[in-house]
C-alpha positions in Angstrom: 0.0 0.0 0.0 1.1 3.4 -1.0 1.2 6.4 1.4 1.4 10.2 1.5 1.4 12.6 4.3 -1.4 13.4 6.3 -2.4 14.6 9.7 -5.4 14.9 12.0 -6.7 18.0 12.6 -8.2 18.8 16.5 -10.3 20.9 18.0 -8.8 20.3 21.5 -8.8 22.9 24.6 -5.8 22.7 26.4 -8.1 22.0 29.2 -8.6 18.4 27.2 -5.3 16.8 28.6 -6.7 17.4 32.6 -9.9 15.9 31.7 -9.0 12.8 29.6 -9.2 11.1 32.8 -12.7 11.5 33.3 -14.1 11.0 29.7 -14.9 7.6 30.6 -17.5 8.6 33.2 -18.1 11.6 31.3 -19.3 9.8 28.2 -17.8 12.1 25.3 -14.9 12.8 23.7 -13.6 16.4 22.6 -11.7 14.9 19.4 -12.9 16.6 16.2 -11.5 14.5 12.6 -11.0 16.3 9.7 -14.1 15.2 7.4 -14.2 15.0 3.4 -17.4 16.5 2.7 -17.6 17.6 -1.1 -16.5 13.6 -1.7 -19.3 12.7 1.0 -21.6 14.7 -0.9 -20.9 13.9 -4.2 -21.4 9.9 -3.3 -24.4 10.2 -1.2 -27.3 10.3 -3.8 -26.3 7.4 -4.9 -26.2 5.4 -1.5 -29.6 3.6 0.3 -30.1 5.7 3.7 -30.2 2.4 5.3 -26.7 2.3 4.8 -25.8 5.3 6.8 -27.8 3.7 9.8 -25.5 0.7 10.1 -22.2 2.1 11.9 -21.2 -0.3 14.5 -22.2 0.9 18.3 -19.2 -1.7 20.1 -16.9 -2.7 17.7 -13.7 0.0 17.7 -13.8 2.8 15.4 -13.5 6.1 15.0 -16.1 8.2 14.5 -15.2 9.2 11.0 -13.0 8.2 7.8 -10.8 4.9 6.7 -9.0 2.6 9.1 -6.9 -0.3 8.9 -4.4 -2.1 10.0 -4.0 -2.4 14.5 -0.6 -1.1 15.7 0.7 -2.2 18.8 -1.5 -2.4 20.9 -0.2 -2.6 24.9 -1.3 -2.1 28.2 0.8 0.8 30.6 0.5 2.2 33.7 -3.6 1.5 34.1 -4.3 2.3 30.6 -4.8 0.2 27.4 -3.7 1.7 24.3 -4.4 1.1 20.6 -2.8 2.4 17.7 -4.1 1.9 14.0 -3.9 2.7 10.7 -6.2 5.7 10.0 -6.9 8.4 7.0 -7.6 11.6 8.7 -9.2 12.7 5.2 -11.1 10.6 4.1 -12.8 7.4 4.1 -10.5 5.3 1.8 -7.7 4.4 2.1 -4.6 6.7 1.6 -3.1 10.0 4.2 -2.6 7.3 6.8 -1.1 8.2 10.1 -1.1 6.3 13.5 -4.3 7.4 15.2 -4.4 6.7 19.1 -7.0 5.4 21.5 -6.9 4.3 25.2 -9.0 2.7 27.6 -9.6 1.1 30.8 -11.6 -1.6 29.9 -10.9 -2.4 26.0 -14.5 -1.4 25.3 -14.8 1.9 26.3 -12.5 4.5 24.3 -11.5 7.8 23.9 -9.1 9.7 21.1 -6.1 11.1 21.6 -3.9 12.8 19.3 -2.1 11.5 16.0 1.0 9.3 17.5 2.6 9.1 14.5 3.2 10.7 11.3 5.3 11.3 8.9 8.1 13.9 9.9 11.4 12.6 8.9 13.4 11.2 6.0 12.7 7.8 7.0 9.4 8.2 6.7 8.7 11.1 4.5 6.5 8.8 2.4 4.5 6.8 5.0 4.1 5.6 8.4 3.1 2.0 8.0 2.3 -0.9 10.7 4.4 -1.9 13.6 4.3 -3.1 17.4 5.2 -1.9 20.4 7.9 -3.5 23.3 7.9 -2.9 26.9 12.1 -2.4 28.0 13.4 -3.7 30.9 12.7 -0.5 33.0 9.1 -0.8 31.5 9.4 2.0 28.9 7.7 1.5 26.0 8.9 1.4 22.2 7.6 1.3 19.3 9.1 -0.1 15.4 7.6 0.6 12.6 7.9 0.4 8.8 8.9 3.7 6.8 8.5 4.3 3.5 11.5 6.5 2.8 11.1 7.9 -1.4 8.7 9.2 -3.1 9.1 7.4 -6.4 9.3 3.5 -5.2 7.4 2.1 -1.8 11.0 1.7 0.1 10.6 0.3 3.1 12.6 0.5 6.7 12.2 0.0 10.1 11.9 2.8 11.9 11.8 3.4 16.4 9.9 5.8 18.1 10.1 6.8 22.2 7.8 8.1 24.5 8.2 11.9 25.0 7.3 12.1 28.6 7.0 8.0 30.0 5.8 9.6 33.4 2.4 10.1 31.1 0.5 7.1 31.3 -1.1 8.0 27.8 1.8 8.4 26.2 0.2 11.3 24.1 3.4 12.3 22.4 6.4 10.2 20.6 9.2 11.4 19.7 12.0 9.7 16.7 15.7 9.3 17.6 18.4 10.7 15.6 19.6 7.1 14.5 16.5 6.0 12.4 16.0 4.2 10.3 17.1 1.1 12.9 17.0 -1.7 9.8 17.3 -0.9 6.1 16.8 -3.9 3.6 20.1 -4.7 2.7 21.9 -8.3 1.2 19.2 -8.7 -1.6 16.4 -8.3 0.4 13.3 -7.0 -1.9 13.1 -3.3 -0.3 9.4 -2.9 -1.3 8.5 -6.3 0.3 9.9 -5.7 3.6 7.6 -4.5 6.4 5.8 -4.9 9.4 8.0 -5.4 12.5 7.0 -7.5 15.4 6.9 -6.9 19.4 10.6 -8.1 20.3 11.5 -10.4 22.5 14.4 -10.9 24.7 16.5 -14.1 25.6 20.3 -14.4 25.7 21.8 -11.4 26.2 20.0 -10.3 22.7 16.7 -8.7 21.4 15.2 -10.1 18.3 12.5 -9.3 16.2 11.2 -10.4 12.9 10.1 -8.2 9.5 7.8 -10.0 7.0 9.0 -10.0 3.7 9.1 -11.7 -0.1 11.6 -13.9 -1.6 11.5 -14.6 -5.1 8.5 -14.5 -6.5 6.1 -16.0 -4.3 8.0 -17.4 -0.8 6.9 -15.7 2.4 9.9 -14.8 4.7 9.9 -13.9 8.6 13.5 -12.4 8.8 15.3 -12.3 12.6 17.2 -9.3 13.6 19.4 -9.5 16.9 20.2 -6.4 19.1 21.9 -5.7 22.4 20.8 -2.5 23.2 17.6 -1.9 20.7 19.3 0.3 18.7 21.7 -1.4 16.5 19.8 -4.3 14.8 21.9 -7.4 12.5 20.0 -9.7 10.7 20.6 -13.6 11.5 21.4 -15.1 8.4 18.3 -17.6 7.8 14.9 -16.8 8.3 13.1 -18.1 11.0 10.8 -19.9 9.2 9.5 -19.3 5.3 6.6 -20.8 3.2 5.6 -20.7 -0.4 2.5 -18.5 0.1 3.6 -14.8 -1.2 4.3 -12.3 1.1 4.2 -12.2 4.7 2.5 -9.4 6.3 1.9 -8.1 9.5 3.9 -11.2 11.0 3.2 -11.7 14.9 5.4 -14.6 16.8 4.3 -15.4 20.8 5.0 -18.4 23.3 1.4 -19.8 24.8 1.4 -22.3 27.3 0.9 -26.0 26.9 -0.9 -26.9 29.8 -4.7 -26.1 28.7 -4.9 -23.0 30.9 -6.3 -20.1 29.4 -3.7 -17.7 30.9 -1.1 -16.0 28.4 2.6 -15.5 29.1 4.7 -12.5 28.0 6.4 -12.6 24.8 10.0 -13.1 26.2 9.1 -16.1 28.0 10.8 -18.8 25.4 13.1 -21.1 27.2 9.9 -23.2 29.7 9.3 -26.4 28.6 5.5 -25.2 29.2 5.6 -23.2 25.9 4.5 -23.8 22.6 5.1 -20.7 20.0 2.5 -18.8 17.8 3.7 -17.9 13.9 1.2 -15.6 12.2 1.2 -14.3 9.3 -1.0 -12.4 7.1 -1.6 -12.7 2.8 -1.1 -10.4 0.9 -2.0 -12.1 -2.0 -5.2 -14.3 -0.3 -6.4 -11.5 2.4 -6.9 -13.3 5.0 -4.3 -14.2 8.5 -3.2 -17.7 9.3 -1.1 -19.1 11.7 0.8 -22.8 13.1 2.0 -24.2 16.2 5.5 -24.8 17.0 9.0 -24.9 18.4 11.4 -22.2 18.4 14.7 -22.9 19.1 16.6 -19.7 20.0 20.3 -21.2 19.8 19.7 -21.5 15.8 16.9 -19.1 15.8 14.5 -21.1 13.5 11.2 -22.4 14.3 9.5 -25.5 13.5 5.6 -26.0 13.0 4.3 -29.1 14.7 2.6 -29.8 11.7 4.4 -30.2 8.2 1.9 -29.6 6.2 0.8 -26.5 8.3 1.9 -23.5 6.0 -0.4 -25.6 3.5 -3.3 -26.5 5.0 -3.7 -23.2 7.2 -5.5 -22.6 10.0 -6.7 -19.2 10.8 -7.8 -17.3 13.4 -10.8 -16.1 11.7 -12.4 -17.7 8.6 -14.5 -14.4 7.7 -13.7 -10.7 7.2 -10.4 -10.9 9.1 -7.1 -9.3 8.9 -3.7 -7.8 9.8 -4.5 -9.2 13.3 -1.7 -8.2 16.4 -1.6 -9.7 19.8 -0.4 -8.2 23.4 -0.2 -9.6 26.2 -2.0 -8.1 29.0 -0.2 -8.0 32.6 -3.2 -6.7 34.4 -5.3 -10.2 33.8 -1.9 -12.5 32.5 -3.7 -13.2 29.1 -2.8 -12.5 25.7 -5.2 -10.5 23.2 -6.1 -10.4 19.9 -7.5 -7.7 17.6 -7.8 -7.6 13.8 -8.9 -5.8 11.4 -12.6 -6.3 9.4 -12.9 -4.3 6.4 -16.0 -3.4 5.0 -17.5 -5.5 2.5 -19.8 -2.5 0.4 -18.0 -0.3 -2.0 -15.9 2.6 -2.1 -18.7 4.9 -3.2 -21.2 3.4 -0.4 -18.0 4.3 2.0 -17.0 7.7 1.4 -21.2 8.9 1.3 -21.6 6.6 4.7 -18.2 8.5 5.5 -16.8 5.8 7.5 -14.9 2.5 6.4 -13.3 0.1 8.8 -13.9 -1.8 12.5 -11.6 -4.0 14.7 -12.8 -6.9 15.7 -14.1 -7.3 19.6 -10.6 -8.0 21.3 -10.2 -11.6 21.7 -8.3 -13.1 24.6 -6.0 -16.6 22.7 -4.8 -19.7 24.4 -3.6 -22.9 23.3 -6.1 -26.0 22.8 -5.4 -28.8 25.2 -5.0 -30.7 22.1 -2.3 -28.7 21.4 -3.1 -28.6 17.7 -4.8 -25.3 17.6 -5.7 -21.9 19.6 -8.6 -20.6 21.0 -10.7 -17.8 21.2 -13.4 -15.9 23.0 -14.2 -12.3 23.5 -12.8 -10.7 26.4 -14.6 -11.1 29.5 -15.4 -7.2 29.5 -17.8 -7.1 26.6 -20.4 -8.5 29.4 -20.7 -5.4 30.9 -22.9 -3.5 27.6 -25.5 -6.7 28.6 -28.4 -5.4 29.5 -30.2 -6.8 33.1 -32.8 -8.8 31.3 -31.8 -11.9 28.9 -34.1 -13.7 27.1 -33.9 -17.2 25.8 -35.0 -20.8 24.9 -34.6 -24.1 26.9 -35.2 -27.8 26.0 -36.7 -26.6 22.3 -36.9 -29.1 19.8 -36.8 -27.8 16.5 -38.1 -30.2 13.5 -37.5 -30.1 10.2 -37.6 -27.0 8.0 -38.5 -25.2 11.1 -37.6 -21.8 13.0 -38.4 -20.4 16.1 -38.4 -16.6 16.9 -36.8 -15.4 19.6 -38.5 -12.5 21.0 -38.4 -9.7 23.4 -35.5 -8.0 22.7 -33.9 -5.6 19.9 -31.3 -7.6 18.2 -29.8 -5.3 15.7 -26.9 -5.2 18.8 -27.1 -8.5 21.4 -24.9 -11.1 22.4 -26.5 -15.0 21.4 -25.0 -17.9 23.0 -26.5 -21.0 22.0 -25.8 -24.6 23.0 -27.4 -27.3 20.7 -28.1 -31.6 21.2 -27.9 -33.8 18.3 -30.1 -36.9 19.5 -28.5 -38.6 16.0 -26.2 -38.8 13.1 -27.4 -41.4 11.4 -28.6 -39.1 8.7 -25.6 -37.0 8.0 -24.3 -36.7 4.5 -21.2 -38.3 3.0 -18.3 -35.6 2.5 -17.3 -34.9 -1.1 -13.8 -35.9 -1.4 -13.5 -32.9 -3.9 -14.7 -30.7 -1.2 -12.9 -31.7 1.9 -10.0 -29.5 1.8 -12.0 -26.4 0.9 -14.5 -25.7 3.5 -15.5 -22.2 1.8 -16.5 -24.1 -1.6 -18.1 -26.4 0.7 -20.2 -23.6 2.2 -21.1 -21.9 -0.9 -22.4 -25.2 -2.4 -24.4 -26.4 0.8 -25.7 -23.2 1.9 -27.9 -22.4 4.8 -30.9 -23.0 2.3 -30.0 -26.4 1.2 -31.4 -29.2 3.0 -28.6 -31.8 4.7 -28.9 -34.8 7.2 -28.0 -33.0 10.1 -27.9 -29.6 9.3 -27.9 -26.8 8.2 -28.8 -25.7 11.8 -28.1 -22.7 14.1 -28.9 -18.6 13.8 -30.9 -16.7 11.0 -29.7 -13.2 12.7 -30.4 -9.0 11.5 -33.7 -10.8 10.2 -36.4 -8.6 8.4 -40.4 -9.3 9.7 -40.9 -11.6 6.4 -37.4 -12.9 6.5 -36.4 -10.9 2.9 -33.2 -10.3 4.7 -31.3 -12.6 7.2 -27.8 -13.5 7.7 -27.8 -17.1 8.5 -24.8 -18.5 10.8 -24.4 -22.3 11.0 -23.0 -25.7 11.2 -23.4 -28.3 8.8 -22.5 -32.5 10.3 -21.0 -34.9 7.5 -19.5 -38.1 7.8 -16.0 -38.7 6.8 -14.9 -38.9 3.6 -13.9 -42.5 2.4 -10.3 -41.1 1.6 -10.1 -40.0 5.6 -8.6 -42.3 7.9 -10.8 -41.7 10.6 -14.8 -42.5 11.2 -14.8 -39.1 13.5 -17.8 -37.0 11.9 -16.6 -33.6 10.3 -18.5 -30.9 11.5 -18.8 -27.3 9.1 -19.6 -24.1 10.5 -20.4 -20.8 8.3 -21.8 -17.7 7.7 -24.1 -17.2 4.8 -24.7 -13.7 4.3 -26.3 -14.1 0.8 -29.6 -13.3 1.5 -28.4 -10.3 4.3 -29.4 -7.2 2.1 -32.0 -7.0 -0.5 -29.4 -4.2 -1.6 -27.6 -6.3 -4.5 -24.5 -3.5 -5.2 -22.8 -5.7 -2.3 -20.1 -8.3 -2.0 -21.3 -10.4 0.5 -19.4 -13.9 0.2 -19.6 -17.1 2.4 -16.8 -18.0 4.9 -16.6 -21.1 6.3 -14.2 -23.4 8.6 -14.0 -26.9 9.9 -14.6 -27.1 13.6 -12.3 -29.4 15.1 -14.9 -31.2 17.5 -15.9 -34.6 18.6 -19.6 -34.1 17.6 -20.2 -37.8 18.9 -21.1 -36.8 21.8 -24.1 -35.1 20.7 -23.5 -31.7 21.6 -22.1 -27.8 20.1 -22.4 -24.5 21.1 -22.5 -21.2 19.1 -22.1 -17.3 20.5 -22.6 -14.6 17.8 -21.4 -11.1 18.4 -24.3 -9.0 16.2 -23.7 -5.4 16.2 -26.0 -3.3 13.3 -23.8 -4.0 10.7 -21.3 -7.1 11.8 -22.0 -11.0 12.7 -18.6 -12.0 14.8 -19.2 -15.3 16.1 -17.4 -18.4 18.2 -18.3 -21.8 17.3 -17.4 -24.8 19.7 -16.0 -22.5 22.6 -14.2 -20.7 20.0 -12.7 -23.2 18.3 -14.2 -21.5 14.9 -14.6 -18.0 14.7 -15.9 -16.3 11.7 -17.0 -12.6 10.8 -18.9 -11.3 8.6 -19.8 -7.7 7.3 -23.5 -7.4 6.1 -25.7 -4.6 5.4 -29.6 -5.0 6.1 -32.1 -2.6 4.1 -35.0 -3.8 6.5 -33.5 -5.2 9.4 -32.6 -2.3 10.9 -33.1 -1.2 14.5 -36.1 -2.2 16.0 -36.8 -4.0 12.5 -34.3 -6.9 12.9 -35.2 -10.1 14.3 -33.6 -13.0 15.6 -34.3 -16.7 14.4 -33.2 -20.6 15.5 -33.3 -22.5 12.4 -32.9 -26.1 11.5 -33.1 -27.0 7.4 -31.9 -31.0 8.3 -34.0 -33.5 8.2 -33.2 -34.4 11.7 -34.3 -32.8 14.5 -32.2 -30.7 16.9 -32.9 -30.0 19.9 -32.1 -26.4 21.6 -30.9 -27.1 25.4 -30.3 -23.5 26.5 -30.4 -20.5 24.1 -29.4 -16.8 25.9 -29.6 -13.5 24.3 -29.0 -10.2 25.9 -29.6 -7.1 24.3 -26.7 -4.7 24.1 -28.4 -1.9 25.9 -25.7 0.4 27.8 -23.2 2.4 24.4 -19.8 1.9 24.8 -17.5 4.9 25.0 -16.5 5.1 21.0 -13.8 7.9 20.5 -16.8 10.4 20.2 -18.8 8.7 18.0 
């Protein structure tokens, strides 16, 4: 991505930097964006007013223009901070600084000023993405990628320092002297070379890694080694590389292997009660994926547990996912998650709706007991927009072809956790063998309208009155294909937003994943996340988590409606449905 100069302009008193303290129990924010109106206004007549009534209530934004990418996102003094990738002009993409947002809670936010832009030669051309390191005397620091001329995207690794570390918003940054820290030298392709990660320390050294291309099409996560943060040598192999085009926005974190849910700081790499984290992101596909491994730090390379892992990819989201960034958090010892989710309308549609852009709800990550994969769930704090009165289903069956309505609350913004009871499997469909390494095809085929053995059952959610418009979220049960050495049932889950709008100028796709679950025993549970204008949801305790971006023209506010389907011929059985509508507004940078 190219990038030119930009900055935010604010309408701050002075008085603003006392206060910021209280503007979460004040419930606003002071921070005024610079808008793009004659663009705004020259796109609006095209664009359904539905669509300007969809802006997310708890997902992160700000209140105005393009974001992107998360930035290092870390937790100091009492405060949670998060950077990102933001076009103070405009909402697409281009201008982009670091914007700046803290919190107490990770739900509530308010703005602070730009954090970053670009000021020097190193990056004169653009301020790209990055992370942030806590030092040994618990300053932190951040690296990020430069884009340092104007006629090719030449890409370094720049630092930046707290001004004043005594602030525990760490409003202002200031660039040392030395920068740029890393330039991509020894045939390294200087417009594929971006992105560094939070370091970590072990052995006298620092390291971090830089995502990169080699060749035409082989994903690279380089190690550079530093004493003192400042002077950075790369090692000379990679620590791990892949035939999948470039590696972006690469992120590399111990978890423990003991089933707990706790996280463990990123320096912690020498306990035999660690596993390592690679992610990386696509360029080429869009979309993050990740493996499980062993890092050894003596040769500094790391090893996926599974070999055909950088082929077969897992992923942290299956849906409207990317350029993802974890922390960990001291204040609770778990490690976070937050990505990015694009919209899925168009360009026009943006720039009249004059927004374009959420993050994902934080997600706190751990390692499956299994070992063979992470976990995910939203963090524990999103509880507190629930309103006092939940409503729900117990001991339901629903039969074939049917749907119940659940009433009594506005679900345009709610929480749904559902658990369901198969009382058989005898009927479930035969995988395709031409279908069992693509779950997305899968989806798109076997949609949420096509009738299976067991399944298609689970959500219809943002659901017009006469069901025009629903987003359906689901799983689907198969029985093993008879090239698949095993007799375990494979379970599907996706989201089908094809029917979402009756607005067709959209691109609304199917995402899918497996669920790695022993659905022997009868039982799966669902939570979807539904929030005006995104369906984030957690299948099997998180074990499958997909997003989606839709855009209702009739379920819309008090006008969306919330459905338990079942389109398999056998019958399911609903043991406990709860659904809480999100009635207290989260703190959104002024929005």
């Amino acid at each position: 991505m190219g990038v030119h100069l930009g900055r935010v302009a604010w309408a701050c008193p002075v008085a603003l930097v006392l206060l910021l303290l209280l503007l979460q129990l004040a419930g606003a924010s002071h921070v005024v964006y610079e808008t793009s109106l004659l663009e705004t206004e020259a796109a609006a007549a095209t664009v359904p007013v539905s669509i300007l009534e969809l802006s997310t209530g708890y997902h992160f934004r700000p209140p105005k223009n393009w974001i992107n990418d998360p930035n290092a996102p870390l937790y100091y003094k009492g405060w949670y901070h998060l950077f990102y990738q933001y076009n103070p002009k405009g909402a697409v993409w281009g201008n982009i600084v670091w914007a700046h947002s803290v919190s107490r809670d990770l739900i509530n936010w308010v703005a602070l000023e730009t954090a970053i832009s670009p000021s020097i030669e190193s990056d004169k051309y653009g301020c790209w993405s990055g992370s942030a390191t806590i030092l040994p005397d618990g300053t932190p620091a951040i690296m990020y990628t430069g884009i340092s001329r104007p006629d090719i995207n030449y890409e370094v690794q720049n630092m930046a320092f707290p001004k004043n570390s005594s602030d525990p918003l760490l409003r202002e940054w200031v660039k040392p002297g030395h920068n740029p820290v890393i330039v991509p030298e020894g045939g390294i392709n200087a417009t594929q070379f971006r992105d560094p990660t939070t370091a970590w320390y072990a052995d006298g050294h620092w390291r971090i890694l830089v995502g990169a291309l080699s060749g035409a099409s082989r994903g690279v996560a380089y190690v550079y080694r530093s004493r003192d943060f400042r002077r950075w040598t790369r090692v000379r192999k990679p620590l791990h590389s892949a035939p999948t085009g470039m590696w972006e926005c690469p992120d590399f974190y111990p978890v423990t292997v003991d089933g707990r849910q706790s996280g463990v700081d990123t320096s912690v790499v020498s306990s035999p009660r660690v596993k390592h984290v690679l992610k990386n992101s696509l360029d080429l596909r869009r979309y993050d994926y990740y493996t499980v491994g062993t890092y050894d730090r003596v040769r500094e390379r790391y090893v996926p547990d599974n070999p055909a892992g950088d082929e077969h990819h897992l992923r942290y989201d299956y849906g409207n996912f990317y350029a993802s960034k974890t922390f960990y958090d001291p204040a609770k010892r778990r490690r976070i998650l937050w990505g990015w989710a694009n919209e899925s309308d168009t360009a026009v549609d943006d720039v009249a709706k004059g927004w374009a852009g959420i993050q994902a709800i934080p997600r706190k990550v751990w390692l499956d007991p299994s070992g063979r994969q992470l976990m995910q769930w939203p963090v524990e704090e999103v509880e507190a927009l629930r309103g006092e009165n939940p409503v729900g289903l117990k001991d339901r069956v629903v039969k074939r072809g049917e749907h119940v309505e659940v009433t009594g609350l506005q679900s345009a913004q709610a929480d749904v956790e559902v658990s369901f009871e198969l009382p058989s499997l005898e009927g479930a469909e035969t995988l395709d063998p031409a279908l069992a390494n693509d779950a997305q095809k899968l989806c798109g085929v076997k949609g949420a309208d096509v009738e299976g053995g067991v399944g298609p059952f689970g959500l219809w959610v943002l659901a017009s009155s006469k069901l025009e418009e629903r987003t359906a979220v689901f799983f689907r049960v198969f029985k093993a294909a008879r090239n698949i050495n095993s007799t375990k049932p494979v379970v599907l889950m996706c989201s089908d937003p094809t029917k979402a709008s009756l607005n067709t100028n959209l691109y609304h796709p199917t995402f899918a994943g497996w669920v790695d679950t022993d659905i022997r025993k009868g039982k799966i549970s669902l939570r979807s996340l539904i929030d005006r204008s995104v369906v984030e949801s957690f299948g099997a305790g998180g074990r499958t988590c997909i997003l989606s971006r839709v855009y209702p023209s009739l379920a819309i506010g008090k006008n969306a409606h919330l459905h338990v389907f079942n389109n398999g011929k056998a019958d399911i059985k609903v043991s406990q449905l709860t659904a809480w509508e999100m009635k207290k507004p989260a703190l959104m940078n002024g929005a």
